[in-house]
BAKOLFI-969657 format. One record per residue (C-alpha): x, y, z. Coordinates in steps of 0.05 Angstrom, whole numbers, plus 32768, in hexadecimal, padded with zeros to 4 digits. Each point is the difference from the previous one (the first is absolute). Example, Ala and Ser with C-alpha at 12.3 -4.5 7.8 and 13.67 -1.06 7.14 Angstrom:
2
[[80F6,7FA6,809C]]
[[801B,8045,7FF3]]
END
This chain:
274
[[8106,818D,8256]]
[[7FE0,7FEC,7FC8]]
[[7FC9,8023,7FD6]]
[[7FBD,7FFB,802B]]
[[7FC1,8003,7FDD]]
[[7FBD,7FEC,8030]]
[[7FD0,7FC7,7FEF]]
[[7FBB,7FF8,7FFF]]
[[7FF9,7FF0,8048]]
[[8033,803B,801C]]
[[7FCF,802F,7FD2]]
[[7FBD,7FE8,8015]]
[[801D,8001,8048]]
[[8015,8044,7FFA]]
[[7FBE,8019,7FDC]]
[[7FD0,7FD6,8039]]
[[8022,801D,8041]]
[[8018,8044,7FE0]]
[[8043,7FEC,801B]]
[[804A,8015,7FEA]]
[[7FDE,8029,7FC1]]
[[8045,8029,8000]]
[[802F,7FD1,801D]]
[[8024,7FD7,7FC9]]
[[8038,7FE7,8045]]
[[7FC7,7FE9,801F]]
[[7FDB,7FDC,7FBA]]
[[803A,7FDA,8000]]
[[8004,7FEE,8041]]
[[7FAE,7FE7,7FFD]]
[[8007,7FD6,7FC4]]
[[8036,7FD8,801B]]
[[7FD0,7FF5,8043]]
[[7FCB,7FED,7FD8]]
[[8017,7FC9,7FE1]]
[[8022,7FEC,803D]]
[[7FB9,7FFA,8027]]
[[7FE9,7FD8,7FC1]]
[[802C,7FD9,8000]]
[[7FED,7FF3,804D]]
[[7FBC,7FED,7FE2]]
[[7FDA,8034,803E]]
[[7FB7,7FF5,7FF7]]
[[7FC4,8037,8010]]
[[7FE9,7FFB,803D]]
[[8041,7FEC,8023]]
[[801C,8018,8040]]
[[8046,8009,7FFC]]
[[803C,8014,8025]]
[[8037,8021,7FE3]]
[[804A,8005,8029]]
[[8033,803C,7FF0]]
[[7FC5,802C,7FD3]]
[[8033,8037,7FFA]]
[[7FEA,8034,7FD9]]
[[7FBE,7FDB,7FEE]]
[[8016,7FEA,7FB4]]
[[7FE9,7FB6,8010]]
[[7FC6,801D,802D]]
[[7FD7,8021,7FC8]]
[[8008,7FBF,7FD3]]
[[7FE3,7FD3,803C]]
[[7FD1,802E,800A]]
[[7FE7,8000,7FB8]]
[[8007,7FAF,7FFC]]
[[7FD4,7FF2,8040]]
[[7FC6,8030,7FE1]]
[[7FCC,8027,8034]]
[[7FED,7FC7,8023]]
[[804E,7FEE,8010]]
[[802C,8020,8033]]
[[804B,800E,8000]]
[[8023,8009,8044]]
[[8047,801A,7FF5]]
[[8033,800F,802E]]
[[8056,801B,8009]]
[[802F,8001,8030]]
[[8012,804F,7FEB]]
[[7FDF,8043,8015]]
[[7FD2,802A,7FCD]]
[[8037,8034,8002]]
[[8032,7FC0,7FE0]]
[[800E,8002,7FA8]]
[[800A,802E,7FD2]]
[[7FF4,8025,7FCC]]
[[7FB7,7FF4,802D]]
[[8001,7FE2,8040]]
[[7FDA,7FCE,800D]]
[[7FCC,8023,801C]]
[[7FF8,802E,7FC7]]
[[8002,7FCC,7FD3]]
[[7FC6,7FD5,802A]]
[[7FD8,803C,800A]]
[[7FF8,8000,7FB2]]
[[7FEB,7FB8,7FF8]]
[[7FCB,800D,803B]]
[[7FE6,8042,7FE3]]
[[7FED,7FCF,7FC2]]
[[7FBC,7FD1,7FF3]]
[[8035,7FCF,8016]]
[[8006,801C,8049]]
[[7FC9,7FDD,802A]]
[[801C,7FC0,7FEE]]
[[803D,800E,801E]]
[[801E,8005,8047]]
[[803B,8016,8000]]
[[8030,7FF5,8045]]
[[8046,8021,8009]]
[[802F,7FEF,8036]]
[[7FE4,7FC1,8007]]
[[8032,7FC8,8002]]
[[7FDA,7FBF,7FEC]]
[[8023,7FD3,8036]]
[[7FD5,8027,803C]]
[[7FCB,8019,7FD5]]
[[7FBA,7FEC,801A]]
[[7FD2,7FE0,7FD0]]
[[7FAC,8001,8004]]
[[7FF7,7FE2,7FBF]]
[[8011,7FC7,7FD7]]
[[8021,8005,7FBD]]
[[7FF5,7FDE,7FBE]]
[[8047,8010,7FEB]]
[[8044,8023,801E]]
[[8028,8029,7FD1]]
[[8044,800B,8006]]
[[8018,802B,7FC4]]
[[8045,8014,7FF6]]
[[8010,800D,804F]]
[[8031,7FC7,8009]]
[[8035,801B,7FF5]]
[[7FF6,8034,8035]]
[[800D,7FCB,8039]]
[[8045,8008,8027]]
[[7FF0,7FBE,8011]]
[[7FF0,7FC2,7FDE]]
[[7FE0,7FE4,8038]]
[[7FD2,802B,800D]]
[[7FE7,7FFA,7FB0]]
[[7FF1,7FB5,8014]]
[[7FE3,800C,8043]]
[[7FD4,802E,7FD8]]
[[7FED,7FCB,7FD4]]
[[7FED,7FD3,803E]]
[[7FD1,802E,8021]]
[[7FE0,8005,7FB0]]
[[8002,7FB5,8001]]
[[7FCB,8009,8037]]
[[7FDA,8031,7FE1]]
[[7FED,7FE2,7FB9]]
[[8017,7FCE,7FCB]]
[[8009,8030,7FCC]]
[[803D,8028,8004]]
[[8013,8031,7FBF]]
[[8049,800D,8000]]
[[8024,802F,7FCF]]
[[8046,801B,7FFE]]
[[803D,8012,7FC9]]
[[8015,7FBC,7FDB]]
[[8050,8005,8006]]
[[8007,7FCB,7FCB]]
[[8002,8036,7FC9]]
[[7FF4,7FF2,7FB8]]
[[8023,8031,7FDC]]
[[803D,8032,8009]]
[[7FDC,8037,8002]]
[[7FE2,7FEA,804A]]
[[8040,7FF6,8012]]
[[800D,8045,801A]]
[[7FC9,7FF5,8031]]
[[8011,7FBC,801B]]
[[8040,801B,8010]]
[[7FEE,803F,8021]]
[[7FCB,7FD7,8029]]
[[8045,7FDB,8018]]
[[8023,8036,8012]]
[[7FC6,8024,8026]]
[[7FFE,7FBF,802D]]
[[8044,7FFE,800D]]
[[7FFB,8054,8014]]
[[7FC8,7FF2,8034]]
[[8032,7FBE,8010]]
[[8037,803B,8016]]
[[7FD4,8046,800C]]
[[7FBA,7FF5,802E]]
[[7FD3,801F,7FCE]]
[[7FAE,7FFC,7FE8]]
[[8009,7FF4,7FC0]]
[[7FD4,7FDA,7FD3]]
[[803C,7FC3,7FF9]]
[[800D,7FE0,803F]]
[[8006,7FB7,7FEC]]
[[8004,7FE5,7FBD]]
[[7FC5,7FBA,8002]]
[[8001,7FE4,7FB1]]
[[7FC7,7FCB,7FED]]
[[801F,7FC4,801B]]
[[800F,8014,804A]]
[[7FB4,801D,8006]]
[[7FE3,7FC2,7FE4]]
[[802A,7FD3,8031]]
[[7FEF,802D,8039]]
[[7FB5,8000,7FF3]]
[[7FFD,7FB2,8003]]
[[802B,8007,803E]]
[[7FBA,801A,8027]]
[[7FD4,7FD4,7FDD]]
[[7FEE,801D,7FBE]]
[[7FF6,7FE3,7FBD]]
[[800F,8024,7FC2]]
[[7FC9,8003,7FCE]]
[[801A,802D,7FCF]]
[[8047,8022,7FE3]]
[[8004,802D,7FCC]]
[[802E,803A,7FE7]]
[[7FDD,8045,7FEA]]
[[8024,802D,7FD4]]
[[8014,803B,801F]]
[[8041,801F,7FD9]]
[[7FD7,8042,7FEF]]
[[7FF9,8018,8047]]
[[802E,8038,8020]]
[[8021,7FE0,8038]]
[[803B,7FD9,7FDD]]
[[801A,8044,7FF6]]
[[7FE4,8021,803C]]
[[802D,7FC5,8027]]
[[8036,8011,7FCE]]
[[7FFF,8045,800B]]
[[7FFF,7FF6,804F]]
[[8040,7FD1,7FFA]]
[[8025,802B,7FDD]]
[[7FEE,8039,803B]]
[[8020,7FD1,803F]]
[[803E,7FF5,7FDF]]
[[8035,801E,8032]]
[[7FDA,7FDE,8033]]
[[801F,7FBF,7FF7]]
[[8046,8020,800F]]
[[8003,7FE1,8040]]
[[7FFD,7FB9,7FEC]]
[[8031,7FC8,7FFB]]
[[8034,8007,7FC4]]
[[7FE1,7FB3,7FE6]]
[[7FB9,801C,8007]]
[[8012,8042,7FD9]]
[[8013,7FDE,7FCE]]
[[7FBE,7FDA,7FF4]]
[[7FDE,803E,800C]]
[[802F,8025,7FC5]]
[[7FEA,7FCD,7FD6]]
[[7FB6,7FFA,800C]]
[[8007,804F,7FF0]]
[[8025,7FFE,7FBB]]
[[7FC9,7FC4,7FE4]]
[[7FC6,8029,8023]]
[[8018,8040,7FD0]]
[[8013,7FDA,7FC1]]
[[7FD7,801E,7FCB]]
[[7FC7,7FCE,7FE6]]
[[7FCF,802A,7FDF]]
[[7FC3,801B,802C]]
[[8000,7FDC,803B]]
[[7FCB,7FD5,8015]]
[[7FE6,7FE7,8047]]
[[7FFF,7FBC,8016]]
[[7FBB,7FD9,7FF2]]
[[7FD6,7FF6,803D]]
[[7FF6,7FB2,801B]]
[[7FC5,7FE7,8018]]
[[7FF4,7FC7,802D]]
[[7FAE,7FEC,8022]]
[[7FF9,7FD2,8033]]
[[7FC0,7FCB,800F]]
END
């Protein structure tokens, strides 16, 4: 991880909602969102519908881009007792408690294929949650039922096509987590690796046309190592496995641990729809 120091916008954020004062994890964590949910160019006053909120990071910097006249609905698939070091709940329960909490619904448990909606939406967020799905399928048929829903889809996830070799640690423990949930039934945050060009192809599959690609830098957030550090954990897990595949495995291990310096996190991709 590299050095982090907050910008203007992560500081007047933190000073308007009295948010993550103490919480330099979480700092980190905001700035990155912010500029995500600039980059998806969210407007006051929108209504927006965010899929796989998690812990809330992306939540609070909706909920600051659509102002007080905006609304953000966001809902996961997991319990408020799922995550750590806070679960969810805890962690959603401290967005809420903020000036940022009435415009904000939050749903848990709520899997968006059967989940009723009673409003429209300007835009659907989907915000680093792909690579949850155990199936790819039912990331597309997700995209379908958004197709339906609005024109404006804001997609974000880890760019695999890493710049430098100090990301690579990160793209190759991302690979190895997805072949351990391949092998071990697990919840995980790495169930499927989607880069750029599949989700692209995939949106245009149910109808969608891209409007806008960029890449936001992300190398001075924690979870390169935090996925590094997980690798390294599941090792002996992978005894099991074919003598060929071990041996892919072995070496995605020994370039995952070469030293490179600090090491930095994949950038973040983003792709809108019209």
């Amino acid at each position: 991880m590299t050095l982090f120091e907050p910008n203007k916008n992560t500081l007047d954020f933190i000073s308007t909602y009295k948010l993550f004062e103490d919480d330099v994890v979480q700092q980190i964590q905001l700035q990155h969102r912010l500029e995500l949910v600039a980059a998806f160019d969210i407007q006051k006053g929108m209504h927006v519908l965010e899929i796989g909120c998690g812990q809330g990071d992306t939540t609070a910097a909706l909920a600051d881009a659509v102002g007080e006249d905006g609304h953000v609905v966001a809902i996961d698939i997991a319990s408020r007792d799922y995550g750590a070091p806070l679960t969810l709940g805890q962690a959603t329960d401290r967005i809420k408690n903020s000036a940022l909490g009435r415009r904000i619904q939050f749903h848990f448990e709520t899997d968006f294929s059967s989940f009723e909606l009673t409003e429209t939406f300007d835009a659907v967020v989907l915000s680093h949650c792909s690579w949850y799905f155990k199936r790819p399928r039912e990331l597309q048929q997700y995209f379908l039922k958004i197709r339906g829903m609005t024109r404006k889809l804001c997609f974000a996830e880890w760019d695999l096509d890493f710049t430098n070799l100090q990301q690579r640690s990160h793209f190759y423990a991302a690979s190895i987590l997805a072949l351990y949930s391949n092998f071990v039934d697990n919840d995980g945050n790495i169930q499927n690796l989607f880069d750029k060009i599949q989700i692209q192809r995939m949106l245009e599959q149910v109808g969608y046309r891209i409007d806008k690609q960029s890449t936001i830098n992300a190398t001075y957030l924690q979870d390169g190592q935090w996925e590094k550090d997980y690798a390294n954990s599941i090792r002996s897990e992978f005894h099991g496995v074919s003598d060929m595949l071990q041996t892919m495995i072995n070496s995605y291990y020994e370039l995952m641990n070469v030293p490179n310096g600090d090491a930095q996190s994949l950038n973040s991709f983003i792709i809108c729809t019209k």
